[in-house]
PDB file of N, CA, C and O in Angstrom:
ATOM      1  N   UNK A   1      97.836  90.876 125.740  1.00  0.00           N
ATOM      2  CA  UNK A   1      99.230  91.224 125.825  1.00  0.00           C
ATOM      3  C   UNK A   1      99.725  90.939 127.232  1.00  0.00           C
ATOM      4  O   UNK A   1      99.782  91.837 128.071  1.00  0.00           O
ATOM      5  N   UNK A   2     100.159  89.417 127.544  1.00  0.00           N
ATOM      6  CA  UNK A   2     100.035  89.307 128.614  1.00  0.00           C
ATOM      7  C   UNK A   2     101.661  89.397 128.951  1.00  0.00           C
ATOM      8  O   UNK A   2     102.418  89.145 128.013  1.00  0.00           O
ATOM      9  N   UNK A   3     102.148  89.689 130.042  1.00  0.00           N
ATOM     10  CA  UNK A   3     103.843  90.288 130.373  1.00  0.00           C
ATOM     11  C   UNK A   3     104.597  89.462 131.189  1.00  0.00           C
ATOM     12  O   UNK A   3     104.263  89.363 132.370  1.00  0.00           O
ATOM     13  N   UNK A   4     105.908  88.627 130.620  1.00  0.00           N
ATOM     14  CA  UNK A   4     106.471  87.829 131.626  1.00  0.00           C
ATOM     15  C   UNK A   4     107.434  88.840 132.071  1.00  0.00           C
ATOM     16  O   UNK A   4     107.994  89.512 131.205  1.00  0.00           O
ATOM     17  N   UNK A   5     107.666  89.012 133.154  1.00  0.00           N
ATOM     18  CA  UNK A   5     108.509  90.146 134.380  1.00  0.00           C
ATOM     19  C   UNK A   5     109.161  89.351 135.466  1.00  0.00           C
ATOM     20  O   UNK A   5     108.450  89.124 136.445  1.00  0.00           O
ATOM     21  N   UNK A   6     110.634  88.789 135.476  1.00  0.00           N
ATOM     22  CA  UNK A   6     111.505  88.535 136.370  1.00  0.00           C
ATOM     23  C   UNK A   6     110.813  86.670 136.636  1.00  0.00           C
ATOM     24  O   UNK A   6     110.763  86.168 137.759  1.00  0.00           O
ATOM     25  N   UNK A   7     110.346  85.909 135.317  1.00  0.00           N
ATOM     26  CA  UNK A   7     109.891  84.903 135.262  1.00  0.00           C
ATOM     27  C   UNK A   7     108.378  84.615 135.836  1.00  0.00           C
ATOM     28  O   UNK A   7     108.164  83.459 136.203  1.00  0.00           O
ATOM     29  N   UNK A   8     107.454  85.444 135.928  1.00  0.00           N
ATOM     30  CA  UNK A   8     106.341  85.585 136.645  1.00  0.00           C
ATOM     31  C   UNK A   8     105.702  86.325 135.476  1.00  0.00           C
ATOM     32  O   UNK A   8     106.063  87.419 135.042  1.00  0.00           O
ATOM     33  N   UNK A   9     104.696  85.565 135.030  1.00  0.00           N
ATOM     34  CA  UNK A   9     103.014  86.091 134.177  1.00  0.00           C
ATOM     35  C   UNK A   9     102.089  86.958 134.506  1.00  0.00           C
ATOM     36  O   UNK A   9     101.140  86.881 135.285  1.00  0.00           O
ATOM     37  N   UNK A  10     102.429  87.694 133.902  1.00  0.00           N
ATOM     38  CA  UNK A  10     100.813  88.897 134.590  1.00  0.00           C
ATOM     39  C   UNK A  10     100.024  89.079 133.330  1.00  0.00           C
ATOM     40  O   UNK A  10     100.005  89.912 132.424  1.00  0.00           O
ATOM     41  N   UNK A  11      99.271  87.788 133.673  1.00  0.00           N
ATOM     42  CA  UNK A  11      97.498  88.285 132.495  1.00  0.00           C
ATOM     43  C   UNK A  11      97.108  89.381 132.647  1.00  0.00           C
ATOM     44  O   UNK A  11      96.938  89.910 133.745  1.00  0.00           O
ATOM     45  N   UNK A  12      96.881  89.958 131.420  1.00  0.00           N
ATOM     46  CA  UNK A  12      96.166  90.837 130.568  1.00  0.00           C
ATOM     47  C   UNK A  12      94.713  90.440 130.412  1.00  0.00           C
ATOM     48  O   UNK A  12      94.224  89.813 129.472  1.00  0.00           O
ATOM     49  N   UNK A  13      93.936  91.039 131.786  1.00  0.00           N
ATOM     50  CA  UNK A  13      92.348  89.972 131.854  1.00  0.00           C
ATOM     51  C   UNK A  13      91.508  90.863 130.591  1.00  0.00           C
ATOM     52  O   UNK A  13      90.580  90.370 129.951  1.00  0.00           O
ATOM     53  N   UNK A  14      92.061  92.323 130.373  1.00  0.00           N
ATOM     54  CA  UNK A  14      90.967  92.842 129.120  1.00  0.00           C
ATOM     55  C   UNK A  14      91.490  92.512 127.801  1.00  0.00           C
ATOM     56  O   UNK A  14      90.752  92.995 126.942  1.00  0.00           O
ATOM     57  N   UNK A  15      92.641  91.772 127.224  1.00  0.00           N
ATOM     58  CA  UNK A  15      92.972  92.050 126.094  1.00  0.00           C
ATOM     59  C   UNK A  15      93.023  92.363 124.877  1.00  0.00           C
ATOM     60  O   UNK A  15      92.177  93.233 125.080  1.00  0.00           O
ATOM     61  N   UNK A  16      93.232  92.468 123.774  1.00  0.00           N
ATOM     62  CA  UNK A  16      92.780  93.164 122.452  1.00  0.00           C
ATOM     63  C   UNK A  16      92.490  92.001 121.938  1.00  0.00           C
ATOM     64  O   UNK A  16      92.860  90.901 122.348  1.00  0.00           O
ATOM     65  N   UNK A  17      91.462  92.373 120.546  1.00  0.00           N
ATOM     66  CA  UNK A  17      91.294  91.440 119.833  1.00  0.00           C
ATOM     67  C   UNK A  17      91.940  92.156 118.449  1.00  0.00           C
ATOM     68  O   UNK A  17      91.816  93.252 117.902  1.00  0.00           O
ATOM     69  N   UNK A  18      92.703  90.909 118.188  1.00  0.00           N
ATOM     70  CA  UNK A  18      93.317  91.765 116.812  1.00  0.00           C
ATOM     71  C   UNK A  18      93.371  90.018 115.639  1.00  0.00           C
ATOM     72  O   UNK A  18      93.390  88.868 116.077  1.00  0.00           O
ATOM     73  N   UNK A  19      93.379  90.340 114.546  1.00  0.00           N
ATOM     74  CA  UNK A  19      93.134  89.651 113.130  1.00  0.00           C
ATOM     75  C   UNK A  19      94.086  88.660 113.308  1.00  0.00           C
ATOM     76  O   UNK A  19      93.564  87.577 113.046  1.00  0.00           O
ATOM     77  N   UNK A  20      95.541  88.508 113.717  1.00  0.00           N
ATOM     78  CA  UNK A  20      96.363  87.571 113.818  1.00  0.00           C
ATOM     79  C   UNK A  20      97.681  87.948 114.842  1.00  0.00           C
ATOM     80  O   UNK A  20      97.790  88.816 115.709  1.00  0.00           O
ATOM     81  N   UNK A  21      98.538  87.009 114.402  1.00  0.00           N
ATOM     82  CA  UNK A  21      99.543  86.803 115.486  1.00  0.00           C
ATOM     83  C   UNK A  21     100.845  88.198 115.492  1.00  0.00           C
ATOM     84  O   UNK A  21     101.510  88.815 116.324  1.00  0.00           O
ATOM     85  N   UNK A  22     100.605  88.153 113.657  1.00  0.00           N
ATOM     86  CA  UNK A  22     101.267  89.223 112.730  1.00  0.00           C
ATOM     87  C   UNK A  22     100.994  91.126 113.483  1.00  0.00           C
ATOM     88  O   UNK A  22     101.838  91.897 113.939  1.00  0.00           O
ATOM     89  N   UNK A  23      99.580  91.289 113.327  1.00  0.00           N
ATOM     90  CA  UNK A  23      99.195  92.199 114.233  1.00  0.00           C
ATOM     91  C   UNK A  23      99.639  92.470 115.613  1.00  0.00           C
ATOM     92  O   UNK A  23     100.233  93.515 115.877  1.00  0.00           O
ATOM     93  N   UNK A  24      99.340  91.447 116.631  1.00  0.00           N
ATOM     94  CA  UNK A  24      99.550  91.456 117.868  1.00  0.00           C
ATOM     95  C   UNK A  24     101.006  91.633 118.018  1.00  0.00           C
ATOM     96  O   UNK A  24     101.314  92.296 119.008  1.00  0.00           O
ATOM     97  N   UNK A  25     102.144  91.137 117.164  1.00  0.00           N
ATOM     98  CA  UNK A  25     103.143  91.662 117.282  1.00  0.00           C
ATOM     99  C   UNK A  25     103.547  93.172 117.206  1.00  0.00           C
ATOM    100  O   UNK A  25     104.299  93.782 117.966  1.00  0.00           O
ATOM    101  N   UNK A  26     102.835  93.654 116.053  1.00  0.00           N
ATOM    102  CA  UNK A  26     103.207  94.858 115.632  1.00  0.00           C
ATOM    103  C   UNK A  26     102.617  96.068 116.844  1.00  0.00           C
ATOM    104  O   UNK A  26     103.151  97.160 117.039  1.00  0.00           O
ATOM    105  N   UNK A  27     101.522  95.592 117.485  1.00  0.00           N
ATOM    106  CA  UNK A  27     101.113  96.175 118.744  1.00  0.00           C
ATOM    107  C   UNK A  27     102.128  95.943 120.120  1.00  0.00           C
ATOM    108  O   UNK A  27     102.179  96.815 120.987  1.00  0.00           O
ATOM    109  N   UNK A  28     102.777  94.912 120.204  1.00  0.00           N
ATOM    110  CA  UNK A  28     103.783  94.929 120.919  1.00  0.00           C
ATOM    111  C   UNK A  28     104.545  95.622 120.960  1.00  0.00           C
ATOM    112  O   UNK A  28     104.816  96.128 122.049  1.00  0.00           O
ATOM    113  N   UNK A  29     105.376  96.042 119.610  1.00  0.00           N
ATOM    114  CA  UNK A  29     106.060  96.779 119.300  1.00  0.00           C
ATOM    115  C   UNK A  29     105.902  98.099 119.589  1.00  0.00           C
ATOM    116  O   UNK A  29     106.570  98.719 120.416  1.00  0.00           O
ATOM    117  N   UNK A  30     104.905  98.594 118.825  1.00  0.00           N
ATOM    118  CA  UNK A  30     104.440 100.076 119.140  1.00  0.00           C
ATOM    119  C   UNK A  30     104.409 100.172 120.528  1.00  0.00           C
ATOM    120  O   UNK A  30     105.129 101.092 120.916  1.00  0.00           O
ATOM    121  N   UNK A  31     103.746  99.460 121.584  1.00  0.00           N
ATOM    122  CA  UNK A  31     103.986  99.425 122.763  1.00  0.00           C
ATOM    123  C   UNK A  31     104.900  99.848 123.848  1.00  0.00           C
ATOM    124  O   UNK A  31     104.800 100.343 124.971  1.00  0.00           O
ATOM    125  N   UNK A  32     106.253  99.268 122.683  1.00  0.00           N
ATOM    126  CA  UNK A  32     107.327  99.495 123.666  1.00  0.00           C
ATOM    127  C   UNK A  32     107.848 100.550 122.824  1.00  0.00           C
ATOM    128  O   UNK A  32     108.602 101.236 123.514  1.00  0.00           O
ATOM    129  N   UNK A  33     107.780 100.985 121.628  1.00  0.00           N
ATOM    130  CA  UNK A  33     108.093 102.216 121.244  1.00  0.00           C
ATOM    131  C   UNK A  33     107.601 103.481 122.153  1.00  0.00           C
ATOM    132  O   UNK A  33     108.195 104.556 122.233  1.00  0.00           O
ATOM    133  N   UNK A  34     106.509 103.161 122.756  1.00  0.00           N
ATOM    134  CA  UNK A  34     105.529 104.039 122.948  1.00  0.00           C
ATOM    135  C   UNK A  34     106.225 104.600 124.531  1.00  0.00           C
ATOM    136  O   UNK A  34     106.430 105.734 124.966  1.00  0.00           O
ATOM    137  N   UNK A  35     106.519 102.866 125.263  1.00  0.00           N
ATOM    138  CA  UNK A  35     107.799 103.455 126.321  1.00  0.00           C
ATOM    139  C   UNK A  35     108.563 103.833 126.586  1.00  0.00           C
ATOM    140  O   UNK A  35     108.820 104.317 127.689  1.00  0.00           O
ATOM    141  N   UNK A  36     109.491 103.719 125.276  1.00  0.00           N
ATOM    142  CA  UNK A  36     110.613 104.397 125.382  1.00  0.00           C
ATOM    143  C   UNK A  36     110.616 105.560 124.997  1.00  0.00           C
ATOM    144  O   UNK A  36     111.581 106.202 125.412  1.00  0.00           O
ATOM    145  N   UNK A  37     109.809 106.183 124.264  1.00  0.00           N
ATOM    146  CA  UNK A  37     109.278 107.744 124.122  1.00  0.00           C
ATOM    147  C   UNK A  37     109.245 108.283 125.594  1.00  0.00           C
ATOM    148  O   UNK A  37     110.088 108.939 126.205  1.00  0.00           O
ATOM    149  N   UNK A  38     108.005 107.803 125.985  1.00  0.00           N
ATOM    150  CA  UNK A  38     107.615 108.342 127.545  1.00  0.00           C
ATOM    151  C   UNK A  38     107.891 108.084 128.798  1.00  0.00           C
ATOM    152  O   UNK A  38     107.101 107.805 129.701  1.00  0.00           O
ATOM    153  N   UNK A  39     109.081 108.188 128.836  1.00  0.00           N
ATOM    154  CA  UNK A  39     110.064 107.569 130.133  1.00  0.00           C
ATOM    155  C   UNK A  39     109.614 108.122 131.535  1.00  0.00           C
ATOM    156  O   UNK A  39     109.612 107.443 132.562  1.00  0.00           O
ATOM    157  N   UNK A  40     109.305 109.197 131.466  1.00  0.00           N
ATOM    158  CA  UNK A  40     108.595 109.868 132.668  1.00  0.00           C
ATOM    159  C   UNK A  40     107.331 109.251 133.265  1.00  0.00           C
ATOM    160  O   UNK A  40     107.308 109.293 134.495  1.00  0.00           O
ATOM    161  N   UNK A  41     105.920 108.500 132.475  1.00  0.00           N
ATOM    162  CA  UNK A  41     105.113 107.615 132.683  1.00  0.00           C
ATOM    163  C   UNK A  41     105.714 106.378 132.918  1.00  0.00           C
ATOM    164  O   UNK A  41     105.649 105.908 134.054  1.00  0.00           O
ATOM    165  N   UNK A  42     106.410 105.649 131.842  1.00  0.00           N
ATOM    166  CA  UNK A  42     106.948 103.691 132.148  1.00  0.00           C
ATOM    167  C   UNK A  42     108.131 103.617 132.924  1.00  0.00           C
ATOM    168  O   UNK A  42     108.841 102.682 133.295  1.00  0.00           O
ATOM    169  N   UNK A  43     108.164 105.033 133.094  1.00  0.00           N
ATOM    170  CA  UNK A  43     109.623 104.681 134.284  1.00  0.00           C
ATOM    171  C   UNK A  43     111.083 104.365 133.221  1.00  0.00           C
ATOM    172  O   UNK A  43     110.956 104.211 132.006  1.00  0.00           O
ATOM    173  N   UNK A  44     112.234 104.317 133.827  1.00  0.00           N
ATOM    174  CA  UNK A  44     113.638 103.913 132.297  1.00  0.00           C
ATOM    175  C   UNK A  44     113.877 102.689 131.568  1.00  0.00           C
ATOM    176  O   UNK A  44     113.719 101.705 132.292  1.00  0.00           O
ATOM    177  N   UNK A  45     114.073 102.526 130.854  1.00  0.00           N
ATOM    178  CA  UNK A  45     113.963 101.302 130.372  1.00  0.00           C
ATOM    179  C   UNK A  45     114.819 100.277 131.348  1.00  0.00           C
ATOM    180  O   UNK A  45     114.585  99.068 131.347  1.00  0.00           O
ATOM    181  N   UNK A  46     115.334 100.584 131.772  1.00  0.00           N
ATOM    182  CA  UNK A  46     116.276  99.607 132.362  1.00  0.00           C
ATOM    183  C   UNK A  46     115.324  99.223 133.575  1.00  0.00           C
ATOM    184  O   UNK A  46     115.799  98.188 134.042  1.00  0.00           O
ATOM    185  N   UNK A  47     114.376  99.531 134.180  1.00  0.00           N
ATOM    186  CA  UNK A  47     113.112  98.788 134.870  1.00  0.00           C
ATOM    187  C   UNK A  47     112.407  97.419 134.198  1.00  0.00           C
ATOM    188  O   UNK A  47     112.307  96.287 134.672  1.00  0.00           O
ATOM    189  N   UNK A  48     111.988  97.927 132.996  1.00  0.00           N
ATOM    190  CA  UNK A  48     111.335  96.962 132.107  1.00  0.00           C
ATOM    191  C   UNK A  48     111.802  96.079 130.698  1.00  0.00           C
ATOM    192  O   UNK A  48     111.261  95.161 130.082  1.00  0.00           O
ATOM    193  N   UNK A  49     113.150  96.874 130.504  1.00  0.00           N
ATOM    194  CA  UNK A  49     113.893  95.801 129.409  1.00  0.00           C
ATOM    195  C   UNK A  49     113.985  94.352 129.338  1.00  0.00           C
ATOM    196  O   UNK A  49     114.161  93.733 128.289  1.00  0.00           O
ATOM    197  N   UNK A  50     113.871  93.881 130.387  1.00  0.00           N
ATOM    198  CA  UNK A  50     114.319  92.637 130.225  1.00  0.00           C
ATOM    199  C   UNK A  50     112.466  91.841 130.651  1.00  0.00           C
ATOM    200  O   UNK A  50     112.324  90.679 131.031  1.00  0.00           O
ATOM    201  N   UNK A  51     111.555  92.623 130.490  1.00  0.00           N
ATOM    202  CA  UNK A  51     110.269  92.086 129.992  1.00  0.00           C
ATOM    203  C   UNK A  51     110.004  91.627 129.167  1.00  0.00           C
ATOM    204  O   UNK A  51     110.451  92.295 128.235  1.00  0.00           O
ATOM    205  N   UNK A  52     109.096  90.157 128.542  1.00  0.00           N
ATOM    206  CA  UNK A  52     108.627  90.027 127.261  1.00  0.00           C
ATOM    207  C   UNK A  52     106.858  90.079 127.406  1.00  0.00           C
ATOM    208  O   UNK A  52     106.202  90.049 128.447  1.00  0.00           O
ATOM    209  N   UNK A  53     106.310  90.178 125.830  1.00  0.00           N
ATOM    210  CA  UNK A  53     105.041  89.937 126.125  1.00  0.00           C
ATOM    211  C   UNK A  53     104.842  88.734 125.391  1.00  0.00           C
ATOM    212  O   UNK A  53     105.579  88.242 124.537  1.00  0.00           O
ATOM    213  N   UNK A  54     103.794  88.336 125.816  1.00  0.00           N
ATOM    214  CA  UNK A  54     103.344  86.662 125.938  1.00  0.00           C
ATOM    215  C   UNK A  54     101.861  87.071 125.205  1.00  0.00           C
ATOM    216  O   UNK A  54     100.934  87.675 125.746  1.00  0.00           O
ATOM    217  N   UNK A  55     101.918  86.581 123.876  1.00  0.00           N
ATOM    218  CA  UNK A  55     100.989  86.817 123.211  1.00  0.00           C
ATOM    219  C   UNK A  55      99.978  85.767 122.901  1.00  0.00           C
ATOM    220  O   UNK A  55     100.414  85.101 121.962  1.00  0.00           O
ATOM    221  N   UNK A  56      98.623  85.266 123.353  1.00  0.00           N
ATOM    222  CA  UNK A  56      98.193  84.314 123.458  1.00  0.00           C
ATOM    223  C   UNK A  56      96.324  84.334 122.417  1.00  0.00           C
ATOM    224  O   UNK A  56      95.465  85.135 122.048  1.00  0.00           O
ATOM    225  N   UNK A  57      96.618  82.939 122.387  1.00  0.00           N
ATOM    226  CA  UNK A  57      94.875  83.266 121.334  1.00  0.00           C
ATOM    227  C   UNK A  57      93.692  83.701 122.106  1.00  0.00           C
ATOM    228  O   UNK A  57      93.842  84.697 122.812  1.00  0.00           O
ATOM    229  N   UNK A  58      92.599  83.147 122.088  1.00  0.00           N
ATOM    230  CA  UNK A  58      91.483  83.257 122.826  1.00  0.00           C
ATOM    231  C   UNK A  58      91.530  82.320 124.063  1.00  0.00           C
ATOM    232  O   UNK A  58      91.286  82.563 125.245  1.00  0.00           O
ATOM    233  N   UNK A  59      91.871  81.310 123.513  1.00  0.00           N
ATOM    234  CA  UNK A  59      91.978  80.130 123.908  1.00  0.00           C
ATOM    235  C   UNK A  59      93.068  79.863 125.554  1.00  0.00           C
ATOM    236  O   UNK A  59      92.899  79.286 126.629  1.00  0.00           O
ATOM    237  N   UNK A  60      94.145  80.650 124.917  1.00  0.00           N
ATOM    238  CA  UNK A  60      95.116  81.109 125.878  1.00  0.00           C
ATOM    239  C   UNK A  60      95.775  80.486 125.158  1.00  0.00           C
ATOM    240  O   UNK A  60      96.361  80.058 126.153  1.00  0.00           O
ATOM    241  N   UNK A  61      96.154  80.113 124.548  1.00  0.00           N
ATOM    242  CA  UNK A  61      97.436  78.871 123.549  1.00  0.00           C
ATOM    243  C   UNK A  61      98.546  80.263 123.422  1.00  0.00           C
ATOM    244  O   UNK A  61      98.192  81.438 123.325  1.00  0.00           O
ATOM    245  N   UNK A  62      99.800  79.804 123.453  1.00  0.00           N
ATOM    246  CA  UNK A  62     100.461  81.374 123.210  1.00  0.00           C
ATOM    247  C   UNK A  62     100.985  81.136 121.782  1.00  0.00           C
ATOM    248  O   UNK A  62     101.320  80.013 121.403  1.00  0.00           O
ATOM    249  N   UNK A  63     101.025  81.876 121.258  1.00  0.00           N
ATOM    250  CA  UNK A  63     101.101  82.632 119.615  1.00  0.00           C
ATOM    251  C   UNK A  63     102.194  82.644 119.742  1.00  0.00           C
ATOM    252  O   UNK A  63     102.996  81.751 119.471  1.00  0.00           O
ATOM    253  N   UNK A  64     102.435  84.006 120.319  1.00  0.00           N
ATOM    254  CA  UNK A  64     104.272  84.209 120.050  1.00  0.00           C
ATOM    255  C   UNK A  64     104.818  84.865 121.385  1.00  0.00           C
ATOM    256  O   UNK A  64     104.245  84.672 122.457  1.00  0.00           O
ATOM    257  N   UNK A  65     106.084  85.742 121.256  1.00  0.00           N
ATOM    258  CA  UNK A  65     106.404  85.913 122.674  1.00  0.00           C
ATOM    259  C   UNK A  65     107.296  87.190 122.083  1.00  0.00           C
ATOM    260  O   UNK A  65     108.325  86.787 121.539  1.00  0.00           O
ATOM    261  N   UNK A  66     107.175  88.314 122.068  1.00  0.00           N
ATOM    262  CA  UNK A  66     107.818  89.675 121.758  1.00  0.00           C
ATOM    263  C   UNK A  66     108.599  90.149 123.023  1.00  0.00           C
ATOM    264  O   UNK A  66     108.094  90.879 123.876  1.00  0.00           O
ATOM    265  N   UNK A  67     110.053  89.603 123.075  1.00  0.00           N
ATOM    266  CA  UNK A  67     111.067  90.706 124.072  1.00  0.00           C
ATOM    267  C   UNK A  67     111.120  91.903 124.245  1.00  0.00           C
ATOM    268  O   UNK A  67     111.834  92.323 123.334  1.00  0.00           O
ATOM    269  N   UNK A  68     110.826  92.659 124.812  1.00  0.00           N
ATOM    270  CA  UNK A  68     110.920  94.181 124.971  1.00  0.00           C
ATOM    271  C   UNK A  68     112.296  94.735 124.047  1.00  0.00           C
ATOM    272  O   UNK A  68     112.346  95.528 123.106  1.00  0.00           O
ATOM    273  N   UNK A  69     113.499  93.862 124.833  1.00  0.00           N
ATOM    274  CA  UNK A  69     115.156  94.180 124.333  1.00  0.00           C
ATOM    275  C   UNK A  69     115.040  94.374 123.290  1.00  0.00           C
ATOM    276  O   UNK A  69     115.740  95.205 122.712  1.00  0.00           O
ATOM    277  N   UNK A  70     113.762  93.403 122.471  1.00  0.00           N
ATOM    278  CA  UNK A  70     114.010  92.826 120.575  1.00  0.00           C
ATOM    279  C   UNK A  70     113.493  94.197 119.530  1.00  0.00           C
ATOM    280  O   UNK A  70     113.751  94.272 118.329  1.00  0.00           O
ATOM    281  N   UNK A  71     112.743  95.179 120.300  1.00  0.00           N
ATOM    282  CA  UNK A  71     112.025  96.246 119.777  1.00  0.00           C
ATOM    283  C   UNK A  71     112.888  97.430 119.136  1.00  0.00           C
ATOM    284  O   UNK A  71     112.882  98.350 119.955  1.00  0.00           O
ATOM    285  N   UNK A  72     113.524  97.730 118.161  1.00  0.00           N
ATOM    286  CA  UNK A  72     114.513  98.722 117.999  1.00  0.00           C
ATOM    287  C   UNK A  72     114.336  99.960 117.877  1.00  0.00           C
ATOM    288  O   UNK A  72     115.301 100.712 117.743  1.00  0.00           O
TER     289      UNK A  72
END
């Protein structure tokens, strides 16, 4: 779940292994659900909204790319 932030990549050197691309999204998601719950830990959204995560294979090939904004 690697994070593009203000056009700059920050690898995710432990990342998950999950079954497909389908999954890794849905972990994105929860993710940022999970921030906007706990604002006191991730800080307000308006720090990290305009983050995406950069979802990539083993390989590093990127899969897909989940916007923070896109999470409802």
């Amino acid at each position: 779940m690697n994070v593009r932030r203000h056009g700059t990549l920050i690898h995710d050197d432990e990342g998950d292994e999950l079954p497909d691309g389908a999954a890794a999204q849905a972990l994105a998601r929860e993710i940022v659900g999970e921030m906007r719950r706990l604002p006191h830990i991730y800080g307000a959204p308006r720090r990290w909204r305009a983050d995406t995560f950069v979802i990539t294979d083993e390989g590093g090939a990127v899969v897909a790319e989940e916007p923070y904004a896109s999470v409802p």
